[in-house]
VEXDREN-2710 file (C-alpha; in Angstrom, 1 decimal):
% VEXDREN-2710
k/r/px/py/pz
1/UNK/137.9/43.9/7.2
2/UNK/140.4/41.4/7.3
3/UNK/140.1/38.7/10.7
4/UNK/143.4/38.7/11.1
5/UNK/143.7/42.6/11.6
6/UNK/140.7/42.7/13.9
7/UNK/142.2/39.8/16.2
8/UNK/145.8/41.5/17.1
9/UNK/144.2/44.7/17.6
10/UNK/141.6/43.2/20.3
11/UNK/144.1/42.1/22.0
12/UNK/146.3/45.1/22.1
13/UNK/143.2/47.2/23.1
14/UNK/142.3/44.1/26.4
15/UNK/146.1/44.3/27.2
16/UNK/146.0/48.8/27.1
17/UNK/143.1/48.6/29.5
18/UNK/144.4/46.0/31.8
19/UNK/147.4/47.8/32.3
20/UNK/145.3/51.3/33.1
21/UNK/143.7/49.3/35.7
22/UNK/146.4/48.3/37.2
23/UNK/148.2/51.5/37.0
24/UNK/144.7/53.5/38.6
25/UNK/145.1/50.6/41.7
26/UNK/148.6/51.7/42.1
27/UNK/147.9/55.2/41.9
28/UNK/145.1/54.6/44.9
29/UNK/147.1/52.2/47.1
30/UNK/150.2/55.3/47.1
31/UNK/148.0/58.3/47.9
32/UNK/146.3/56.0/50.7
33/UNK/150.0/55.0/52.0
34/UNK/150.8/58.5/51.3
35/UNK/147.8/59.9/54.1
36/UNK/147.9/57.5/56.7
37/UNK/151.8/57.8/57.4
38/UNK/152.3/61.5/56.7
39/UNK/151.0/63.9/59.4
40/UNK/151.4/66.8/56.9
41/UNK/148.6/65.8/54.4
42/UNK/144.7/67.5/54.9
43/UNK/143.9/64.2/56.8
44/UNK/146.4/62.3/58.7
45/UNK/145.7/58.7/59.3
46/UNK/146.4/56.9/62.9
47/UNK/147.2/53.8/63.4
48/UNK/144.6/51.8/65.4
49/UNK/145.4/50.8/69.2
50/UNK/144.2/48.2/70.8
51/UNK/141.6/49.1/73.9
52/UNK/144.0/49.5/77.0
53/UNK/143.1/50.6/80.6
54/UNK/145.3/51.9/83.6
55/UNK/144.4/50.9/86.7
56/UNK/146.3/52.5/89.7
57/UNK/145.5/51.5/93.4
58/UNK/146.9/52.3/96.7
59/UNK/146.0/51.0/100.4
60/UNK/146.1/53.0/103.0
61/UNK/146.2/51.3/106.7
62/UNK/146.0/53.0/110.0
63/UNK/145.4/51.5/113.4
64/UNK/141.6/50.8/113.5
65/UNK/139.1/53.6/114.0
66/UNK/141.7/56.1/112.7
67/UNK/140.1/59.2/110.5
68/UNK/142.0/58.5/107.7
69/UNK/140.4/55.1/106.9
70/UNK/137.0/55.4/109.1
71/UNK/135.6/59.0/108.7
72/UNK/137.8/61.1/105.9
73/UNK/137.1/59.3/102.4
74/UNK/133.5/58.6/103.7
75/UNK/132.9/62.0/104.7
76/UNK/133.2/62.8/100.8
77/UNK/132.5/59.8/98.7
78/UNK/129.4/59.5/97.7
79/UNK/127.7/55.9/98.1
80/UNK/124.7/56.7/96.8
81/UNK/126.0/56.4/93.1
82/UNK/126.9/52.6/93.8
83/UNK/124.2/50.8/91.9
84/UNK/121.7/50.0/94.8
85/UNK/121.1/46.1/94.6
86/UNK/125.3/45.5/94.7
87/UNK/125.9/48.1/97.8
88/UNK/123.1/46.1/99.8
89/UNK/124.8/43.1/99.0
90/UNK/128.3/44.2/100.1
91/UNK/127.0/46.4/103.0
92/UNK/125.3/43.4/104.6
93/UNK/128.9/41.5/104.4
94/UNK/130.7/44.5/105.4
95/UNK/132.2/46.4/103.0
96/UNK/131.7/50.2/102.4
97/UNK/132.4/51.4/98.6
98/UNK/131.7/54.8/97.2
99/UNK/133.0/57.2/94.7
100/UNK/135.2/60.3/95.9
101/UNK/135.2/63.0/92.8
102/UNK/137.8/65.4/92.6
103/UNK/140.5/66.2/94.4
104/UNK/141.4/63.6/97.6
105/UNK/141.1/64.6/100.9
106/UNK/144.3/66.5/102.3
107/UNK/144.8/63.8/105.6
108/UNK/144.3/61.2/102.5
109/UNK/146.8/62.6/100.1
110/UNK/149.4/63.2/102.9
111/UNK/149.6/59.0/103.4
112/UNK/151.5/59.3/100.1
113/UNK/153.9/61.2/102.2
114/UNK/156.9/59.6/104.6
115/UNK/155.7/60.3/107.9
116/UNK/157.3/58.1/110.2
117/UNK/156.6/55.9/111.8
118/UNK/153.4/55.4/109.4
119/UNK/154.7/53.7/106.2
120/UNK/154.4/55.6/103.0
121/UNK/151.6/54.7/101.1
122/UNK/152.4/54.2/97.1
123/UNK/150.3/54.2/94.1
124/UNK/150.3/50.7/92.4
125/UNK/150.1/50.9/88.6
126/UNK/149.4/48.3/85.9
127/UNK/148.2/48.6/82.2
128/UNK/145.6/45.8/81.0
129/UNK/144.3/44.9/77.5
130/UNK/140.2/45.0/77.6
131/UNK/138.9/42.1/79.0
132/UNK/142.0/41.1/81.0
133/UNK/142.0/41.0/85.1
134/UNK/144.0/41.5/87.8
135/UNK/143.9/40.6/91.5
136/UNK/144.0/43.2/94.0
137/UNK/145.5/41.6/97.6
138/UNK/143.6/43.3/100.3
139/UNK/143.6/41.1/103.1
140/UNK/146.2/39.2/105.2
141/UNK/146.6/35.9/105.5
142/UNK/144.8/33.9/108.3
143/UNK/145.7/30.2/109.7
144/UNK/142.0/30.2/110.5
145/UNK/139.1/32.2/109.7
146/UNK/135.1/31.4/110.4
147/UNK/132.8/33.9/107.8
148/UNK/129.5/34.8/108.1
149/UNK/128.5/35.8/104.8
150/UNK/125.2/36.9/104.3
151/UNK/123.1/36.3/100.7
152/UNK/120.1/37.8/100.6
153/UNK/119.1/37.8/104.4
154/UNK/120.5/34.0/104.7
155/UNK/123.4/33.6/106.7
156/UNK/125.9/31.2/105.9
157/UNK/128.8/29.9/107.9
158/UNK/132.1/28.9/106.1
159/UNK/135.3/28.1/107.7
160/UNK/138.5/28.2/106.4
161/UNK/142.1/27.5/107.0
162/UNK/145.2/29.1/105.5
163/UNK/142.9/31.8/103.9
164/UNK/143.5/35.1/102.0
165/UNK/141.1/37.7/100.4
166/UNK/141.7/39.4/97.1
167/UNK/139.6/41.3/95.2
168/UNK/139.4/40.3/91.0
169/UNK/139.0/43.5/88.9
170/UNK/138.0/43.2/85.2
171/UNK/138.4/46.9/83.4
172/UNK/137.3/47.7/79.7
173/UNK/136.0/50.7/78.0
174/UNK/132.9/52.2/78.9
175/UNK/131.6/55.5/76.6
176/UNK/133.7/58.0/75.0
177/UNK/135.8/58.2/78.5
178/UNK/134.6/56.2/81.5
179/UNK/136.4/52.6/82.2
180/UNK/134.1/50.2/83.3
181/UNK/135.3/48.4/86.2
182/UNK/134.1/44.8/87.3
183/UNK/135.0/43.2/91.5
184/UNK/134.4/40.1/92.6
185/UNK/135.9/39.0/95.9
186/UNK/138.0/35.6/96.0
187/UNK/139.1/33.7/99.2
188/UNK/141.8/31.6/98.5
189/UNK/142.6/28.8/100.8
190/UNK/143.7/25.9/102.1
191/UNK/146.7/23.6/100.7
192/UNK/148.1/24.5/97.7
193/UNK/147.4/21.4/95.0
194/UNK/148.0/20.6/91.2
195/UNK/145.0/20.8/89.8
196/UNK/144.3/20.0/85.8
197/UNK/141.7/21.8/84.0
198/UNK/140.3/22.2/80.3
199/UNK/141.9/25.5/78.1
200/UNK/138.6/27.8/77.9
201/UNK/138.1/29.6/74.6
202/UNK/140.2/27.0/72.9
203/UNK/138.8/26.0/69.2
204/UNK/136.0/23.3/69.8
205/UNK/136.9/21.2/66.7
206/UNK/140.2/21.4/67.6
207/UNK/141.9/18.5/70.1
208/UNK/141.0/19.0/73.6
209/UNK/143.8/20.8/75.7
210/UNK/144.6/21.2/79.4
211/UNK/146.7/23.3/81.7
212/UNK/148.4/22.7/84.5
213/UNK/147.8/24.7/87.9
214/UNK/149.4/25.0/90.9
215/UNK/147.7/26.6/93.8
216/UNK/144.7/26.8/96.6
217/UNK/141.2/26.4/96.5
218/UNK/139.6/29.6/95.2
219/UNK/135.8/30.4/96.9
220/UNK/134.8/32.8/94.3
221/UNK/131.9/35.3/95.5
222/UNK/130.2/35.8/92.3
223/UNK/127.0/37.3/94.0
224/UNK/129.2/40.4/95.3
225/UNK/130.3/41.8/92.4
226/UNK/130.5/45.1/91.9
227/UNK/130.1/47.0/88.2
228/UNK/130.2/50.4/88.2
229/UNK/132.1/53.2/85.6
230/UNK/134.9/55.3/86.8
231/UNK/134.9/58.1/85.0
232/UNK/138.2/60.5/84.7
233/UNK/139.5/62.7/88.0
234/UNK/137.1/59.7/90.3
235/UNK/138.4/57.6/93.3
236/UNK/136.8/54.7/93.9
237/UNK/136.9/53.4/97.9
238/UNK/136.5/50.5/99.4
239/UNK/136.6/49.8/103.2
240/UNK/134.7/48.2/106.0
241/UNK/132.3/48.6/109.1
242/UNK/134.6/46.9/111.5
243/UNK/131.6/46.7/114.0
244/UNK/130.4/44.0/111.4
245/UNK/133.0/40.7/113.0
246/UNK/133.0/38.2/111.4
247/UNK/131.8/39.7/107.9
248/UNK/133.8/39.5/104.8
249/UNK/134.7/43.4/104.7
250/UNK/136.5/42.7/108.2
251/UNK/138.7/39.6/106.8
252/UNK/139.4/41.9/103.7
253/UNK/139.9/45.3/105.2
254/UNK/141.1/44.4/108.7
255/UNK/144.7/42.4/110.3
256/UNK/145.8/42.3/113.7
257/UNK/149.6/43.2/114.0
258/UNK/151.1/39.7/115.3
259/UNK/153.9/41.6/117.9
260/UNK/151.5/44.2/119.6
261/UNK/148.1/42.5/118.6
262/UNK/146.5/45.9/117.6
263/UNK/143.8/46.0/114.9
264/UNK/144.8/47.8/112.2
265/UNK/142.0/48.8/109.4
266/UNK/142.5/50.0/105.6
267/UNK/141.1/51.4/102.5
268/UNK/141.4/50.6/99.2
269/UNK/142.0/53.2/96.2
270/UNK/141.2/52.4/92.7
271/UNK/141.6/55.5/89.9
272/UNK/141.4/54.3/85.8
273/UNK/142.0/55.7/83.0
274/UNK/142.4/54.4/79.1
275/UNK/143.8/55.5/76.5
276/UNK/142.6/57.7/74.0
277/UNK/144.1/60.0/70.9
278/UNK/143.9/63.6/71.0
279/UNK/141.9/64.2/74.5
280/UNK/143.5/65.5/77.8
281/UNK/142.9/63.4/80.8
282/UNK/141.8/65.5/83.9
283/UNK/144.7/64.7/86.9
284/UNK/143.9/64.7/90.4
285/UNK/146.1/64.9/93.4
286/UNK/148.3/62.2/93.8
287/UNK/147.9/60.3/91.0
288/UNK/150.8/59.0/88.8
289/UNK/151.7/60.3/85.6
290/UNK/149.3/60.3/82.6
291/UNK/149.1/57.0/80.4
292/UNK/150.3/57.9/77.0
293/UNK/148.4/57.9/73.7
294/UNK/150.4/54.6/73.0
295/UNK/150.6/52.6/75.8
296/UNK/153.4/49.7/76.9
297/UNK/151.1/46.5/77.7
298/UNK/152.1/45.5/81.1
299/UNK/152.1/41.7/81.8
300/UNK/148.6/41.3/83.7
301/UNK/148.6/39.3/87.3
302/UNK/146.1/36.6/86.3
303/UNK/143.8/34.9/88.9
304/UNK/144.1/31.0/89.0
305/UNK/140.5/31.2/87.6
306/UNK/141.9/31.0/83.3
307/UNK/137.9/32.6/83.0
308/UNK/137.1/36.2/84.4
309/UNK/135.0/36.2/87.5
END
């Protein structure tokens, strides 16, 4: 056979079977397209969502010793489910946590009620990407405040001036529905300074970068943190013994009214949930509407600390 025949035909037969290829390819990349964006086909695609958790708290505050923040939610919450080493530690500084399941307790969910004079009590809502945190305010400022905190059996006296409490929560995924939740207590105090500090996370081989911060001294009480999961239709409390002067859970849970100089104690309510895609999340009484299957990212109240507790 002639060369010259063979040639042109070898390369009409290279450029036929290039152009199947491509045509199979095309074929594929339209019945994918075709599945994930039309809900009608055999099996629907979704589009992926990044891991989000709602967090909604409330604070409830009654004149000290009062039912509703001394004896109802701990009449019902169970603290044994707290893991065992972390209640210790927070029960020896004063604070009482525990898990209420189910519905609330009726003098409980009727502080979410006007009932003058006692203020309403509102549910505080904010969505949070996995991994992000959020403080929690529990405590009113104090010019001047003397703790005894208590590690391990040693005591250890720290005074402070211009001091607040908050609590740092850090929620994430936990399972196929819990939301893992992880507290650390902060006192923030003293004068508020401009302080400059290295950009965590930032590429090491990259130049080195700093922010800029404005605000007080942060006492960060890493050996009290709490890490537990919430699972759906659960309350998690925290309070204090208010017996216990002195102790951390006072400072947080406890204010004295500055015209009448009562005591007044509270509670703190935490309920999560996260979203998922085709599930039902169980409601319980009181709590806000139900996060959607795609949910708006709400703009996080970051600590001064750029790192999670």
């Amino acid at each position: 056979m002639n060369r010259k025949i063979i040639a042109p035909a070898l390369i009409l037969m290279v450029m036929a079977g290039c152009n199947l290829g491509r045509s199979e390819v095309k074929n594929k990349d339209d019945q994918v397209a075709q599945t994930v964006f039309n809900t009608n086909s055999d099996r629907p695609g979704r589009v992926l969502q990044p891991k989000l958790c709602r967090l909604d708290s409330a604070i409830i505050s009654r004149p000290s010793g009062d039912p509703i923040v001394d004896a109802s939610p701990w009449n019902v919450a169970e603290e044994q489910t707290i893991p065992i080493e972390a209640r210790q530690a927070l029960e020896s500084n004063g604070i009482r946590v525990g898990i209420i399941t189910g519905t609330l307790p009726s003098d409980l969910s009727e502080a979410f009620k006007a009932s003058p004079p006692q203020k309403e009590t509102q549910w505080v809502q904010i969505v949070l990407p996995e991994g992000e945190h959020t403080p929690i305010v529990v405590g009113a400022r104090s010019e001047s405040v003397t703790l005894l905190l208590n590690h391990k059996g040693k005591v250890d006296g720290r005074d402070y001036h211009d001091a607040q409490g908050r609590l740092i929560v850090s929620p994430g995924h936990s399972g196929s529905k819990s939301v893992s939740l992880r507290i650390v207590p902060e006192v923030h105090h003293g004068e508020t300074r401009r302080t400059i500090a290295p950009i965590e996370g930032a590429d090491p081989f990259a130049q080195r970068e700093f922010s800029i911060k404005d605000g007080q001294q942060e006492d960060i009480l890493r050996e009290l943190a709490l890490n537990l999961d919430l699972d759906p239709g659960q309350t998690l409390v925290l309070g204090c013994r208010p017996q216990q002067t002195r102790s951390l859970g006072t400072f947080l849970f406890t204010q004295t009214e500055p015209n009448d100089h009562r005591t007044f104690q509270s509670i703190l309510l935490i309920q999560a949930n996260r979203n998922r895609i085709g599930e039902a999340v169980p409601r319980i009484e009181g709590q806000p509407e139900e996060m959607p299957d795609i949910a708006v990212r709400a703009l996080p109240m970051p600590s001064k600390d750029a790192k999670a507790p």
